[in-house]
N, C-alpha and C positions, 0 to 999 in steps of 0.2 A: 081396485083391490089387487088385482094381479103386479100391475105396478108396485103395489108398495112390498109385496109381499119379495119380488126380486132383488128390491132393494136389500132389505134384510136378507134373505142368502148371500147377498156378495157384502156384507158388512161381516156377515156371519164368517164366511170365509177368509177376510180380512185377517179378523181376530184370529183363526185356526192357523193361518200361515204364515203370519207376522210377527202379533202379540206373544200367543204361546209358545213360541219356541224362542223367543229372549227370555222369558220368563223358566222356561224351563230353564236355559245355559247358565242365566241368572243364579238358581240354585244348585244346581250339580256343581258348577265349578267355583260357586263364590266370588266372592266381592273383596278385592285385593283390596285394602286401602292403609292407608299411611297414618299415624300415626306419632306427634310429637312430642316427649313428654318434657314440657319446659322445668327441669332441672333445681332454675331457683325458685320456685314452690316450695322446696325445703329449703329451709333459711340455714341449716345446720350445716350441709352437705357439703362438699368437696369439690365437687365436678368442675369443670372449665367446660362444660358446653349443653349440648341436648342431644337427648336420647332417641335418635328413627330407629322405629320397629315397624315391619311389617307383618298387619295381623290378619290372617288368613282365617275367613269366617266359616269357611266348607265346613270343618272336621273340628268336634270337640277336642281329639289330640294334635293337631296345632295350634290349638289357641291353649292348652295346658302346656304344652311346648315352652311357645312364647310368653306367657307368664313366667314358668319358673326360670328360665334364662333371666326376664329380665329383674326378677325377685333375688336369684344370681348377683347379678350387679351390684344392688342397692346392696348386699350381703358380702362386698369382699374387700379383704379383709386387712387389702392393701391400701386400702380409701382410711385413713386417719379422721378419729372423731366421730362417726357415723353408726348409730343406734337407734336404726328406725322402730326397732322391735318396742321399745319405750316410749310412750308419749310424750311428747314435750309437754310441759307445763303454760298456763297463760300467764303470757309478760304482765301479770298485776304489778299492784303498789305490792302488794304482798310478797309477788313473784323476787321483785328486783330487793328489797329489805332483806330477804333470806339469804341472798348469795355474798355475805358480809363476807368472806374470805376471798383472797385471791385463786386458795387450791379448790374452790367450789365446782362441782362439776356441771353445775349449771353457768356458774360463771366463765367456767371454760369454754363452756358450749356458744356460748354470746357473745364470747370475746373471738369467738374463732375464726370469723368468717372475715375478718377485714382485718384484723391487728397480728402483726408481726406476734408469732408462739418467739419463748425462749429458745434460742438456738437460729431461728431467722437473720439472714443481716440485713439491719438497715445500712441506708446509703451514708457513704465518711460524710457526705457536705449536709444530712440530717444530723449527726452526730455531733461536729464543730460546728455547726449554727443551729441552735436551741430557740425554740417559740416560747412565749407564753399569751395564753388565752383564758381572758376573764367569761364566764358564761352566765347569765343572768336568765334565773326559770322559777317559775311559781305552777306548773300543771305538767300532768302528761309525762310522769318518769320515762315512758320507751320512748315517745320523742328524746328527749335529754339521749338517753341510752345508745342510740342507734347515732344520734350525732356523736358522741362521744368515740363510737365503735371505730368510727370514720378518720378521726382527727387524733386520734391519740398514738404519738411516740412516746415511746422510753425516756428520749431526753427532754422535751417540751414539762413548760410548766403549764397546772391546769387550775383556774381555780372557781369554783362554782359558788352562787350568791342565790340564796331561797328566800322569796319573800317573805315577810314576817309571818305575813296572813295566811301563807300555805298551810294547810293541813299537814297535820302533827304524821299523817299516813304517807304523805310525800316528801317529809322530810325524810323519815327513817327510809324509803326508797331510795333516794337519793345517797345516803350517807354510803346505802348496801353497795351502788354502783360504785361510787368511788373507790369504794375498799376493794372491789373486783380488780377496776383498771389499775389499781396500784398507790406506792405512796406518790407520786406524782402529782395525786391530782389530790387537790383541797377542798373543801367546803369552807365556807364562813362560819363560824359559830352564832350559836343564835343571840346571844347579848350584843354581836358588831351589824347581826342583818334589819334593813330598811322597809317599812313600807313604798313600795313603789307606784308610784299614780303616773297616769301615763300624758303626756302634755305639762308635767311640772319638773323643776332640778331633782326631784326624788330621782329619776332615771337613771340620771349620772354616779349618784351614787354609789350604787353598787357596783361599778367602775373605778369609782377613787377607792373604796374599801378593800378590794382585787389588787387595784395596784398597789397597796401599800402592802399587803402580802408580799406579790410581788417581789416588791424591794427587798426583803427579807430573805430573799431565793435568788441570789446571784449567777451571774452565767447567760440567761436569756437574752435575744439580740432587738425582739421587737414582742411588741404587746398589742395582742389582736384582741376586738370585743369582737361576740359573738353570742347572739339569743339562742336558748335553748330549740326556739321554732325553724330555724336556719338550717340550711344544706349544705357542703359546700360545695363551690365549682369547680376546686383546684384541688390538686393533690397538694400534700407537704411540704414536696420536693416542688412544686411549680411555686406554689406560695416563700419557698426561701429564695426561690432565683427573683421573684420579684421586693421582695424586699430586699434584697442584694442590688439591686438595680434600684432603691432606693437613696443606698448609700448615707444612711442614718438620718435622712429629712424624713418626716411625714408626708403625705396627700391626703388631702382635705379638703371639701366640698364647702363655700362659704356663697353666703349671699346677702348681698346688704342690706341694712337695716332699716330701710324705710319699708320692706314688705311687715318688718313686726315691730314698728310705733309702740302699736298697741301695747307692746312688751314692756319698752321703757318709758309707757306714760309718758312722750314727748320732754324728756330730759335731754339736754342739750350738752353734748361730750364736749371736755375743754381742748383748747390747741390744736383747733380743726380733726379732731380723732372721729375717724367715722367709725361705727359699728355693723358686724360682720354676725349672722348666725353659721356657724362651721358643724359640719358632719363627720 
């Protein structure tokens, strides 16, 4: 008994001469810690980077401090575009339908963060070498939208294809963006769009329907497909230096035809012509 009982006093004392006076300094002087606030969390903003604040837990007036500084920030007045005091709205089918003008102040908002504003320069070799890209989509307008944000110049032609079967609510979504991004970019009308079935020539489709637009829009140097579910990996200007370095041939991905028999029911090409499936 006596044993255990000295154990406990020197446990006891442990805790009085150790514990509690970190726990004490712990709270007198606070817990310095760092804080970073990752910037693109607003999708609207401006910023080129992130926010370190350090927020000093001691005293309710440096942590009011450091709020309104950094409340400060998000509020001035020299950052173009930024209205946190307003809610954004949800990117619905609804959302994107309503911003049917270009001077929409939601469409500005959306178009802000990636696409050259009026007065911006693009680069000369964007300017004399003009894209066009066909975009084929049936769902998910801020998918579409957000590609769109990414990939869209001034001089590029753009022309988008909605499946038949899409709803009549993602249609008019769609028609909104385009009228955002400008006359640039076209829709198919609904008497020229496809049912698309995926593993049939339906696919292509809305490809040739594009291109013959397309055609119609003179100037473009090269004609990119592209799904509305796509990202890209290249900027505008890396995608014209390689098509430049194309030098007006295609590249194209083929593989012979004995993987899809199946395809042509074993019909036998004349003049020794082999068949190629191409990408």
């Amino acid at each position: 008994m006596p044993r255990t009982r000295a154990l406990g006093y020197i446990f006891l004392c442990i805790c009085l001469c150790v514990v509690l006076p970190l726990l004490l300094r712990r709270l007198l002087q606070g817990d310095a810690r760092v804080n970073r606030f990752s910037l693109s969390s607003y999708p609207y903003g401006k910023f080129s980077g992130n926010v370190t604040e350090k927020v000093v837990a001691n005293t309710q007036t440096n942590a009011s401090a450091n709020l309104t500084a950094f409340c400060a920030n998000l509020d001035d007045s020299t950052q173009p575009m930024l209205d946190y005091q307003t809610p954004h709205p949800e990117e619905t089918d609804l959302f994107f339908a309503s911003i049917n003008s270009f001077s929409h102040r939601n469409c500005q908002r959306f178009r802000g963060a990636f696409v050259p504003q009026e007065g911006s320069p693009v680069s000369a070799q964007e300017t004399v070498y003009p894209l066009a890209f066909t975009i084929v989509a049936h769902r998910n307008p801020r998918q579409l939208a957000r590609l769109l944000r990414m990939i869209h110049r001034p001089t590029n032609f753009y022309c988008i294809h909605i499946d038949r079967r899409s709803l009549p609510e993602f249609s008019q979504a769609v028609e909104g963006i385009a009228t955002c991004f400008g006359p640039n970019v076209h829709v198919v009308p609904p008497e020229s769009r496809v049912v698309v079935t995926w593993g049939n020539a339906s696919v292509l489709e809305p490809q040739l329907v594009c291109a013959d637009m397309a055609l119609k829009q003179p100037g473009w140097r090269y004609l990119l497909n592209v799904a509305a579910e796509e990202v890209p990996l290249r900027t505008n200007l890396e995608i014209i230096a390689a098509m430049k370095a194309l030098n007006g041939s295609n590249l194209m991905e083929c593989f012979r035809g004995e993987r899809f028999s199946s395809w042509t029911k074993g019909i036998q090409l004349p003049n020794q012509v082999s068949a190629f499936q191409c990408e």
